[in-house]
N, CA, C, O and CB atoms as a CASP TS submission, in Angstrom:
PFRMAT TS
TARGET T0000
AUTHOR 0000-0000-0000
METHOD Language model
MODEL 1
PARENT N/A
ATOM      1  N   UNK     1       0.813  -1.183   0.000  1.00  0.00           N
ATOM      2  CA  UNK     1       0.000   0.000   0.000  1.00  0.00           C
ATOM      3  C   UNK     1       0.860   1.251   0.000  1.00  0.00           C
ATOM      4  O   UNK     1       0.793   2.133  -0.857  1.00  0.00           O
ATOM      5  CB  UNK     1      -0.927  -0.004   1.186  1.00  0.00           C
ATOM      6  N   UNK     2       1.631   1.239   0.994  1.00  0.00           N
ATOM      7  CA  UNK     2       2.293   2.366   1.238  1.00  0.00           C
ATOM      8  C   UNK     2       3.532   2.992  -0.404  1.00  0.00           C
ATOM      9  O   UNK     2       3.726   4.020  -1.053  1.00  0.00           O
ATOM     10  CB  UNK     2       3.165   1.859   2.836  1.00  0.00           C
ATOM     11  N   UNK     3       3.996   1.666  -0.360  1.00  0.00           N
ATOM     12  CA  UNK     3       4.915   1.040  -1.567  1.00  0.00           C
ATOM     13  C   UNK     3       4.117   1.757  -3.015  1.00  0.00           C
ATOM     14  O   UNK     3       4.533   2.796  -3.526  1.00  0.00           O
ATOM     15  CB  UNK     3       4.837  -1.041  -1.563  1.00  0.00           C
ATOM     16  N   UNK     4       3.167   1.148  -3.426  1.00  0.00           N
ATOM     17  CA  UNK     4       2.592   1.462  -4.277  1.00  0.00           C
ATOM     18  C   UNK     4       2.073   2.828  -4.344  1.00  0.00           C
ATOM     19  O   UNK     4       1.941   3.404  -5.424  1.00  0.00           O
ATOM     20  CB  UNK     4       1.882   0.666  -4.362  1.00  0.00           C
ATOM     21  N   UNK     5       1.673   3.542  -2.846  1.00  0.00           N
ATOM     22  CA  UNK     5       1.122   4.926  -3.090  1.00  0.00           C
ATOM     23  C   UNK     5      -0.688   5.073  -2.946  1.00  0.00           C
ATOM     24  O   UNK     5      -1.494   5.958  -2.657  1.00  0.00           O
ATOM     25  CB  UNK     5       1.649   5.329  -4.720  1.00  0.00           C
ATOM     26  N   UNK     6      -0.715   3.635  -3.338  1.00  0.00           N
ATOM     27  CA  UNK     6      -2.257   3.336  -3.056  1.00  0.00           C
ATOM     28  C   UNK     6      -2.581   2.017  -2.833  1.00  0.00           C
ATOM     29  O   UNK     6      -1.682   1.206  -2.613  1.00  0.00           O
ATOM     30  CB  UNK     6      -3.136   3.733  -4.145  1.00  0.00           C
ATOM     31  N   UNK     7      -3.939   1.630  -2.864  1.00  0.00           N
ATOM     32  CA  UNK     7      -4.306   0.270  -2.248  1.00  0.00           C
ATOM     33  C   UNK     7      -4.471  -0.605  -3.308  1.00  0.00           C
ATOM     34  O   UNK     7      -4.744  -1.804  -3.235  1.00  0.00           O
ATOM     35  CB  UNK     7      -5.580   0.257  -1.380  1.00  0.00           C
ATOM     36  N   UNK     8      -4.261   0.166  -4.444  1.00  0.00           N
ATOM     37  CA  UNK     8      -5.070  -0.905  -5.951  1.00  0.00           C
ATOM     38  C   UNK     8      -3.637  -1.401  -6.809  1.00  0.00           C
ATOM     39  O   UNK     8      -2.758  -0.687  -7.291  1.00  0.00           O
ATOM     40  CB  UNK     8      -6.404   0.417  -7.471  1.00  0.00           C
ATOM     41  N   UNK     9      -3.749  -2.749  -6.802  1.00  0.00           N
ATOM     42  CA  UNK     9      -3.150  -3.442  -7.591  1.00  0.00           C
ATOM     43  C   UNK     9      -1.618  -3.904  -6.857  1.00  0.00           C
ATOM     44  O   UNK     9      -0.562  -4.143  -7.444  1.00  0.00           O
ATOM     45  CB  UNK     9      -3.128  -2.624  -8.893  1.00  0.00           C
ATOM     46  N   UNK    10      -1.867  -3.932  -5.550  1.00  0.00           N
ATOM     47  CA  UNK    10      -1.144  -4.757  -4.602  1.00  0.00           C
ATOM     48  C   UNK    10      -0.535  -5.483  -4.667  1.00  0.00           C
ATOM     49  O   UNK    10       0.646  -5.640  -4.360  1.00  0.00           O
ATOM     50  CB  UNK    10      -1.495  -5.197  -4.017  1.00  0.00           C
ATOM     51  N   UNK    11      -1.854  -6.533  -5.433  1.00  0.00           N
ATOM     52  CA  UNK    11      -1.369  -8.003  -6.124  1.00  0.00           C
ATOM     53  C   UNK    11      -0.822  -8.389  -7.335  1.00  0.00           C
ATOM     54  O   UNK    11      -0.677  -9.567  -7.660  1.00  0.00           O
ATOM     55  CB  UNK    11      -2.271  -8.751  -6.221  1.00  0.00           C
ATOM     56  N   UNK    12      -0.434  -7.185  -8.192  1.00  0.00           N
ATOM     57  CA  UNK    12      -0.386  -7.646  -9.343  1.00  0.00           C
ATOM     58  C   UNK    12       1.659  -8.077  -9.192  1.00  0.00           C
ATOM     59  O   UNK    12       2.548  -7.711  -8.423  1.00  0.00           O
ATOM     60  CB  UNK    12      -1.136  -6.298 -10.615  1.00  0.00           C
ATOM     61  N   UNK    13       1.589  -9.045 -10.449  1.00  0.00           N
ATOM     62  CA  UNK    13       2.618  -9.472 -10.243  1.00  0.00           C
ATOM     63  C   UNK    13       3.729  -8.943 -10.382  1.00  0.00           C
ATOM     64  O   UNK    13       4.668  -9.719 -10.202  1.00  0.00           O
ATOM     65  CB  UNK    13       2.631 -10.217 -10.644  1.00  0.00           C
ATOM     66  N   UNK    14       4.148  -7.268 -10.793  1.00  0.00           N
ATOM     67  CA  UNK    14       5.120  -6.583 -11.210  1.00  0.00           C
ATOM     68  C   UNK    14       5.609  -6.137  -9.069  1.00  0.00           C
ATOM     69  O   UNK    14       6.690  -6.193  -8.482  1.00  0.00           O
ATOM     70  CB  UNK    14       4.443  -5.103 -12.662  1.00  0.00           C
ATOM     71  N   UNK    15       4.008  -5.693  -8.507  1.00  0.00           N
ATOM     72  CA  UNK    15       4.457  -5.237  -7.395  1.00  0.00           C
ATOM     73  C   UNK    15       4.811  -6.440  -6.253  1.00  0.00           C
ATOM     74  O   UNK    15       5.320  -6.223  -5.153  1.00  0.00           O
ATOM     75  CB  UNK    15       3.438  -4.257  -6.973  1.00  0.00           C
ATOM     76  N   UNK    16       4.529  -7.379  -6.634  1.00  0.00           N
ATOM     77  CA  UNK    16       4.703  -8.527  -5.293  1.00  0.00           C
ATOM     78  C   UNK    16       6.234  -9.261  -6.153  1.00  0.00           C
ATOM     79  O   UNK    16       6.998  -9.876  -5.409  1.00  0.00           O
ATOM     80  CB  UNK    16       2.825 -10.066  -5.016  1.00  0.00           C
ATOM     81  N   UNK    17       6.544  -9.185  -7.385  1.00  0.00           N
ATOM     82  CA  UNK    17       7.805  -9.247  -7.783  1.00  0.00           C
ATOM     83  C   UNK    17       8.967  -8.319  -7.041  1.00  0.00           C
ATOM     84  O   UNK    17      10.044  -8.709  -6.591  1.00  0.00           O
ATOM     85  CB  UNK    17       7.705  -8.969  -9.133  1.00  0.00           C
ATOM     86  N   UNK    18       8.491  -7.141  -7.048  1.00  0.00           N
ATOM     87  CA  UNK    18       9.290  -5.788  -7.068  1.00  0.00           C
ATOM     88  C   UNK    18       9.949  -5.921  -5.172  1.00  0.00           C
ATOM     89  O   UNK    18      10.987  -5.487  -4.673  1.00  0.00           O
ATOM     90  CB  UNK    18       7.894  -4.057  -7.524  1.00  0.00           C
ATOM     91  N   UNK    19       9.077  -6.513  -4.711  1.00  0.00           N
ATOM     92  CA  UNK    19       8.953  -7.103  -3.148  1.00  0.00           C
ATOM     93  C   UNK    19       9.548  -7.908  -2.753  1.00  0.00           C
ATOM     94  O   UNK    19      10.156  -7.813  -1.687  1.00  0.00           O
ATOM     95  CB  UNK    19       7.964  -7.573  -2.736  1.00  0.00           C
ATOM     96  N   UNK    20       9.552  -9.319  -3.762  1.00  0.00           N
ATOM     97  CA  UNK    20       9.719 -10.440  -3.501  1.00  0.00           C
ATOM     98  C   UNK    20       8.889 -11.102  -2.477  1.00  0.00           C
ATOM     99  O   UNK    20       9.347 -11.942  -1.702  1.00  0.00           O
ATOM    100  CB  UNK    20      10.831 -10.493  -3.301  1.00  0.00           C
ATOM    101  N   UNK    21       7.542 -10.672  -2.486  1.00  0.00           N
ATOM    102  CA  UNK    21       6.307 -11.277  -2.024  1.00  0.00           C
ATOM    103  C   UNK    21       5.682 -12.182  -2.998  1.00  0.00           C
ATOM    104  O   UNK    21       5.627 -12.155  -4.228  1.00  0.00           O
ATOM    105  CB  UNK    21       5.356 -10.262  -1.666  1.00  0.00           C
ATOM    106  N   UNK    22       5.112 -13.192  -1.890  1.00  0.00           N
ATOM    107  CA  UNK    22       3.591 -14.107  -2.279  1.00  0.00           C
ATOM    108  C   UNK    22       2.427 -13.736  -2.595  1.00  0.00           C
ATOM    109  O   UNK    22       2.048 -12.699  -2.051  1.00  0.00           O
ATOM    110  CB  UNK    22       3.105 -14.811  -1.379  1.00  0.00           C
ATOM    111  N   UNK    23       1.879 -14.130  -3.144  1.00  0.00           N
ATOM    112  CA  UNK    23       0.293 -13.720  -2.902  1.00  0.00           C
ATOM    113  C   UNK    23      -0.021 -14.058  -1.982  1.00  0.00           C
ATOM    114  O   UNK    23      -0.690 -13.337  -1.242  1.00  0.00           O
ATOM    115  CB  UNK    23      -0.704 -14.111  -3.650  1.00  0.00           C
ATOM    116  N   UNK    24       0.394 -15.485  -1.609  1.00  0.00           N
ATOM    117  CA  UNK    24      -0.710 -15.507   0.003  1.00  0.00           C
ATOM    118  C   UNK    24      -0.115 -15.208   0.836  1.00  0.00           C
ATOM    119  O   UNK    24      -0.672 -15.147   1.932  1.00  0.00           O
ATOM    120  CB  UNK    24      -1.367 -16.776   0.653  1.00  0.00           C
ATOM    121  N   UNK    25       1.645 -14.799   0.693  1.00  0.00           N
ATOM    122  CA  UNK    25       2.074 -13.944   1.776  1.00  0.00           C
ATOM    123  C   UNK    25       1.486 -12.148   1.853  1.00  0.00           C
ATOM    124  O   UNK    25       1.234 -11.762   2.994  1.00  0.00           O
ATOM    125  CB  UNK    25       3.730 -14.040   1.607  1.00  0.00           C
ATOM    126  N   UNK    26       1.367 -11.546   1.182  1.00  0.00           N
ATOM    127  CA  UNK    26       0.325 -10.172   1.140  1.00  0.00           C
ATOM    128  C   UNK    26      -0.779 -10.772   1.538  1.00  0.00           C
ATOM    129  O   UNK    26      -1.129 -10.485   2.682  1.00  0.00           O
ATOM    130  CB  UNK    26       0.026  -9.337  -0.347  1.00  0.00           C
ATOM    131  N   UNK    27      -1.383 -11.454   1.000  1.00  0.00           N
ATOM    132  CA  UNK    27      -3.222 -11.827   1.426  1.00  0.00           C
ATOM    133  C   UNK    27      -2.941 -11.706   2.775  1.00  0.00           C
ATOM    134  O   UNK    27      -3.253 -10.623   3.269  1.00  0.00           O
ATOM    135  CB  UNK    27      -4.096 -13.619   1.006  1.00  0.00           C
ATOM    136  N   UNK    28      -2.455 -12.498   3.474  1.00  0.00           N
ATOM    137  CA  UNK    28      -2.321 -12.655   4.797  1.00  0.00           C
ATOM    138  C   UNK    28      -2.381 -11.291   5.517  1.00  0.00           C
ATOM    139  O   UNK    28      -3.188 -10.840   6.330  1.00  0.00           O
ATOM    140  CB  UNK    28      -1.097 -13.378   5.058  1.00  0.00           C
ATOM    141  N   UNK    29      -0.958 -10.641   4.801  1.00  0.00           N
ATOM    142  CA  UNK    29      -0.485  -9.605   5.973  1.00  0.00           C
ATOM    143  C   UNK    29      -1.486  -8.360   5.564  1.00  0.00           C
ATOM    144  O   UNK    29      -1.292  -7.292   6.144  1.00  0.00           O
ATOM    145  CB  UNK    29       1.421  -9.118   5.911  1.00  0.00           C
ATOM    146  N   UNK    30      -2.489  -8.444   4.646  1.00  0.00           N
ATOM    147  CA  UNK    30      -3.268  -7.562   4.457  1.00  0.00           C
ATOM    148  C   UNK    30      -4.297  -7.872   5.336  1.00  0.00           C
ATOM    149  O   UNK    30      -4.648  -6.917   6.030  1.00  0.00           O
ATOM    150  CB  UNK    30      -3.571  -7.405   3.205  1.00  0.00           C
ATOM    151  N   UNK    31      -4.890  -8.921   5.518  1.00  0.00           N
ATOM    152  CA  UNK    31      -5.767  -8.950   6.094  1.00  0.00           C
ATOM    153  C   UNK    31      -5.760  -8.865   7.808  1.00  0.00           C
ATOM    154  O   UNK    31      -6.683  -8.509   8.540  1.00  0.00           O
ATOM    155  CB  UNK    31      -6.213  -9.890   5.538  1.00  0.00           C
ATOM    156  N   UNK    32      -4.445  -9.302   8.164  1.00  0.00           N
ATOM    157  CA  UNK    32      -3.803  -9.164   9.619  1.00  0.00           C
ATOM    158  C   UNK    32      -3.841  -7.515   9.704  1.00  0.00           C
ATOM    159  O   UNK    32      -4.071  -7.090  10.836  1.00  0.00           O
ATOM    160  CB  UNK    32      -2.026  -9.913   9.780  1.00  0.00           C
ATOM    161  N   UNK    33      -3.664  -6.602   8.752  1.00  0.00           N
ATOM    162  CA  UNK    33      -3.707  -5.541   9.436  1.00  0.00           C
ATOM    163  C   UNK    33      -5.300  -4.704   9.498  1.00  0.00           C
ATOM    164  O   UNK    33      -5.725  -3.938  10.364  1.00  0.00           O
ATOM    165  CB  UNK    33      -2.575  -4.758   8.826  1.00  0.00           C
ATOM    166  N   UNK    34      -5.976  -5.207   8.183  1.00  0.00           N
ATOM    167  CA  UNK    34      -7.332  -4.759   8.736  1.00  0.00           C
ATOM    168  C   UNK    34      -8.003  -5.155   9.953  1.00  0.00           C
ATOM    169  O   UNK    34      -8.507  -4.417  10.799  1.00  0.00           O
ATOM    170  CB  UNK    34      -8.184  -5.037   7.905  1.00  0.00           C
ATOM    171  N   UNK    35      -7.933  -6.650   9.926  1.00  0.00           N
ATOM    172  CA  UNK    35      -8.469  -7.353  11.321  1.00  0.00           C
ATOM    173  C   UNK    35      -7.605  -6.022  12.535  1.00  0.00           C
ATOM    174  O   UNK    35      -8.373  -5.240  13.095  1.00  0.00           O
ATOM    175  CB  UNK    35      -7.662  -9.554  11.518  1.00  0.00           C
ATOM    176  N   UNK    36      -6.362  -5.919  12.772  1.00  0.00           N
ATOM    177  CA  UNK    36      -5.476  -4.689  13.885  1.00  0.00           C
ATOM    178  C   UNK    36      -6.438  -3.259  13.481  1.00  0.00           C
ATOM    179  O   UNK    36      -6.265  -2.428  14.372  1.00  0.00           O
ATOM    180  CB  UNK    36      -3.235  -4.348  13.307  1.00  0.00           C
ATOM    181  N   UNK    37      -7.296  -2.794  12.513  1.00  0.00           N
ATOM    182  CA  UNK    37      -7.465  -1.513  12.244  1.00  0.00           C
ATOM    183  C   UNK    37      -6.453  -0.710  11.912  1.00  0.00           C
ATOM    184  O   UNK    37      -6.519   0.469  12.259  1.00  0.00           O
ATOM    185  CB  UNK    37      -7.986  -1.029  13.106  1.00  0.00           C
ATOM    186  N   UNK    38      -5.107  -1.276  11.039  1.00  0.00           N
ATOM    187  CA  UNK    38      -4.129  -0.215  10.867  1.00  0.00           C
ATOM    188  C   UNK    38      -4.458   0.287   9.282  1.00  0.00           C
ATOM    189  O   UNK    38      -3.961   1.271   8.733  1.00  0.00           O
ATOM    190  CB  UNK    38      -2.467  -0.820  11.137  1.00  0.00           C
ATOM    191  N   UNK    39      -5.438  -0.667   8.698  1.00  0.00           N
ATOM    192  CA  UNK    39      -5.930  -0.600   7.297  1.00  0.00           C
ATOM    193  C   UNK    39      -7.434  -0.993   7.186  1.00  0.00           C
ATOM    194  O   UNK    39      -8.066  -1.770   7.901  1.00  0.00           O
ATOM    195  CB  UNK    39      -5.071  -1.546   6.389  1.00  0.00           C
ATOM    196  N   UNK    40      -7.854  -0.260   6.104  1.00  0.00           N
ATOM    197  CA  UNK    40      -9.648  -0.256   5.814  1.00  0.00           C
ATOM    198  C   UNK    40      -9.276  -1.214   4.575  1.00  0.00           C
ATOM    199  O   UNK    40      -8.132  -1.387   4.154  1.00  0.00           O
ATOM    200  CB  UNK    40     -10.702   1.622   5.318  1.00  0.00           C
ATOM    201  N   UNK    41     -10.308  -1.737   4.127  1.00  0.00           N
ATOM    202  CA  UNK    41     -10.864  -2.312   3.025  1.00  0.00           C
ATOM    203  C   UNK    41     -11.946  -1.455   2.624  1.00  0.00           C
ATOM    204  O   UNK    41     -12.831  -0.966   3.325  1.00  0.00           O
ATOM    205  CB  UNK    41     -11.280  -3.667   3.256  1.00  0.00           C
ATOM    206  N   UNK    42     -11.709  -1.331   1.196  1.00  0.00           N
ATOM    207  CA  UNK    42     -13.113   0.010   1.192  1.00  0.00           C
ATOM    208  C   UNK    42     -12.955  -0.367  -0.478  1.00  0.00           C
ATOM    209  O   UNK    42     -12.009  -0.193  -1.246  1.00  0.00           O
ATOM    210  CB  UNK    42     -12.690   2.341   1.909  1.00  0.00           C
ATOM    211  N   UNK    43     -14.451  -1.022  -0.705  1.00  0.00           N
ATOM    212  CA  UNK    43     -14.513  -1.390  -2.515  1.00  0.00           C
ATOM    213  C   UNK    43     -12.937  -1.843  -3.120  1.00  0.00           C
ATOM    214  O   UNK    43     -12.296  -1.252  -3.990  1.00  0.00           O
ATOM    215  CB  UNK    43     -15.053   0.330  -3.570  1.00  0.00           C
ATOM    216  N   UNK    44     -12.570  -3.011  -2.405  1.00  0.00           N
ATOM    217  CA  UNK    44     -11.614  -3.669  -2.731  1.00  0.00           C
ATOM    218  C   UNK    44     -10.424  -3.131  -2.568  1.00  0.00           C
ATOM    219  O   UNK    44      -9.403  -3.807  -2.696  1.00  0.00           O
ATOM    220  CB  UNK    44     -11.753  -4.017  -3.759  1.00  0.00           C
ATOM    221  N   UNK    45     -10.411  -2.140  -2.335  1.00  0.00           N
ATOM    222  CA  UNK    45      -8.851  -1.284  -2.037  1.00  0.00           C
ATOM    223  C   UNK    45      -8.778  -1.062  -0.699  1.00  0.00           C
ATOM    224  O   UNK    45      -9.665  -0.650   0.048  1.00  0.00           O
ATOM    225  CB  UNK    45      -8.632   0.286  -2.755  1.00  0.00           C
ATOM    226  N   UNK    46      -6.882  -1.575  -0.278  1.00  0.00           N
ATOM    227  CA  UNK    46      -6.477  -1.630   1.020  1.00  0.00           C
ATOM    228  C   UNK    46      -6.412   0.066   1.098  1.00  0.00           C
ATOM    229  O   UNK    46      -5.786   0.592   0.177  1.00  0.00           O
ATOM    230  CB  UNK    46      -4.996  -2.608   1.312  1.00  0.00           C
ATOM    231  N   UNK    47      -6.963   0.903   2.045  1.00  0.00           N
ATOM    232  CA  UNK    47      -5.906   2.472   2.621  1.00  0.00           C
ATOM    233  C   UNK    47      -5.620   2.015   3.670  1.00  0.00           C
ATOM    234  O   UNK    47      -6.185   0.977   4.015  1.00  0.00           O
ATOM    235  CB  UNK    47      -6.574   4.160   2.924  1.00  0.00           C
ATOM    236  N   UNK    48      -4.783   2.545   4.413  1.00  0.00           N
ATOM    237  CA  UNK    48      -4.201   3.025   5.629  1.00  0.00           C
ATOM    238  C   UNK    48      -4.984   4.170   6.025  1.00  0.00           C
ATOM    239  O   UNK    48      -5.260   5.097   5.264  1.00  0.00           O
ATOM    240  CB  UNK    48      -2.747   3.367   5.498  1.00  0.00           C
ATOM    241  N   UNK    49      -5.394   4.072   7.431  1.00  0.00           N
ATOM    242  CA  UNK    49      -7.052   4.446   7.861  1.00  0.00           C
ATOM    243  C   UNK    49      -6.461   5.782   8.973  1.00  0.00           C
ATOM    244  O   UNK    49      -7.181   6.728   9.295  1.00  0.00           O
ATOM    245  CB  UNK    49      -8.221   2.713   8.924  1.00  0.00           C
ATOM    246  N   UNK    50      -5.048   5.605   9.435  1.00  0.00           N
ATOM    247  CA  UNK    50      -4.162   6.544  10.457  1.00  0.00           C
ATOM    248  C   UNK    50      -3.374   7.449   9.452  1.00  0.00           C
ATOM    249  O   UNK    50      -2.545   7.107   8.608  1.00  0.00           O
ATOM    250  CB  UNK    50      -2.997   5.599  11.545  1.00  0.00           C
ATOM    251  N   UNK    51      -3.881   8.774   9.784  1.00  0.00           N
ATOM    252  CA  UNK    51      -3.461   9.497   8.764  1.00  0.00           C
ATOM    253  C   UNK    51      -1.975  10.139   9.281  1.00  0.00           C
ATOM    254  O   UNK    51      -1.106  10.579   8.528  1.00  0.00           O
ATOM    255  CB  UNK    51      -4.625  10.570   8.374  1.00  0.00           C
ATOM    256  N   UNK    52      -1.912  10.078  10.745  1.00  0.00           N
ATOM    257  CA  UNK    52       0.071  10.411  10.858  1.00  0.00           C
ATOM    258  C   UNK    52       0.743   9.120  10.448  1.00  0.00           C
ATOM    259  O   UNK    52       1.681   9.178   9.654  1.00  0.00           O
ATOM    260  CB  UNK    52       0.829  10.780  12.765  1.00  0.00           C
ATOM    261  N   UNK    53       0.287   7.825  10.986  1.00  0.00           N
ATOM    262  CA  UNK    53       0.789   6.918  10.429  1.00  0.00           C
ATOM    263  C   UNK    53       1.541   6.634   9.185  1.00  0.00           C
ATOM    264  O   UNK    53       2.719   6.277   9.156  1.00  0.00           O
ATOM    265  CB  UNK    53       0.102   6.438  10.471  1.00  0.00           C
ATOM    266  N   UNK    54       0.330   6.925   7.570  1.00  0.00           N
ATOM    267  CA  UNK    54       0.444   7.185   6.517  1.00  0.00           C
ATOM    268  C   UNK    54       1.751   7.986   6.539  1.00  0.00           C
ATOM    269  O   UNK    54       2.873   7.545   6.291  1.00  0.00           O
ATOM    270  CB  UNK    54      -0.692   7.702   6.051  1.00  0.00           C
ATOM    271  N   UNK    55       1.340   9.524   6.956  1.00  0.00           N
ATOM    272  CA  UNK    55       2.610  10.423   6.616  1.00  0.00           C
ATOM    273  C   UNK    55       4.361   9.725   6.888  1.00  0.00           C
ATOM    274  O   UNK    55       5.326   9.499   6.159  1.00  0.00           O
ATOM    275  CB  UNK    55       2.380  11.859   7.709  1.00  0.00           C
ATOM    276  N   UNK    56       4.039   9.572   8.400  1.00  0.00           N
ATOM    277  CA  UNK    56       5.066   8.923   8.383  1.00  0.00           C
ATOM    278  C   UNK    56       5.725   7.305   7.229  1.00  0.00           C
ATOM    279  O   UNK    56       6.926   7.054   7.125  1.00  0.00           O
ATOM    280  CB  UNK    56       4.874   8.746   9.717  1.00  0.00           C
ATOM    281  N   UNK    57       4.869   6.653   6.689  1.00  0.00           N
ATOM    282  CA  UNK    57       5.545   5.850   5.711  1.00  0.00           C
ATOM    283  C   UNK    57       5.779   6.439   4.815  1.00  0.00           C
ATOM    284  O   UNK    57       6.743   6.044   4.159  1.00  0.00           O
ATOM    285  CB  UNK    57       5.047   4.857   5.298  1.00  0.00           C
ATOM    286  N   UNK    58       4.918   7.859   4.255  1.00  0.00           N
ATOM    287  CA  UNK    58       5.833   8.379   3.019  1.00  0.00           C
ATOM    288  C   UNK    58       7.423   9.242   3.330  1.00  0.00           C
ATOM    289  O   UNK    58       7.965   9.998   2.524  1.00  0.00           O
ATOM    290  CB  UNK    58       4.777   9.519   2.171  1.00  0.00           C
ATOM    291  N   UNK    59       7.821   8.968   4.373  1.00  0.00           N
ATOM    292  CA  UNK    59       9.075   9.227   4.468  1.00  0.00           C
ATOM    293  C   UNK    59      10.234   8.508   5.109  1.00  0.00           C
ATOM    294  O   UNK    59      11.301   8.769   5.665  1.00  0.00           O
ATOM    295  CB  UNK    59       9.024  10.167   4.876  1.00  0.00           C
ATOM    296  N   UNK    60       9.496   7.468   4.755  1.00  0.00           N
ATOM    297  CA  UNK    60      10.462   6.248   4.553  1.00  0.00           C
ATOM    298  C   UNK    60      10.847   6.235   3.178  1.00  0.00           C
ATOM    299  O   UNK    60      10.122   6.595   2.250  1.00  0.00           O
ATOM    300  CB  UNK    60       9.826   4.834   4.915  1.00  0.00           C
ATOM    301  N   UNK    61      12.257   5.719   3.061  1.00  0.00           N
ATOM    302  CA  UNK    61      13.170   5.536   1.790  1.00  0.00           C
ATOM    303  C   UNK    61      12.692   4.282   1.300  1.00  0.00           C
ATOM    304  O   UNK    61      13.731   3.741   0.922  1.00  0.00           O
ATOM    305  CB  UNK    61      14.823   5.495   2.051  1.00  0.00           C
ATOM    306  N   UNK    62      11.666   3.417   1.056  1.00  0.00           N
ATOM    307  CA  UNK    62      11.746   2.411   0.311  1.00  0.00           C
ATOM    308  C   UNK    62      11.188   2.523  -1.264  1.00  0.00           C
ATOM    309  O   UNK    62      11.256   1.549  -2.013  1.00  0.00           O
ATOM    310  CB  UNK    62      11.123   1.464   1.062  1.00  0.00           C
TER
END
């Protein structure tokens, strides 16, 4: 999510390449963080629901 900039297309295989993620390793850790409330599901797209939170990952170097 953060990575991408947004919640759509998570899964596709350029970004879980770009990672060196699973699909069912993301499935998982996506859904572990909605179940925590650190992320919404909202019409299929993951956000990040903590808006200092957010800020703070866009200033991370990854």
């Amino acid at each position: 999510m953060a990575a991408t900039g947004k919640g759509t297309k998570i899964f596709s295989r350029k970004v879980l390449s770009e990672h060196d993620l699973t699909y069912s390793a993301l499935q998982k850790s996506c859904r572990n963080l909605v179940n925590k409330d650190i992320v919404d599901k909202i019409k299929g797209n993951y956000e990040i629901n903590d808006v200092f939170f957010k800020k703070w990952l866009h200033t991370l170097d990854i």
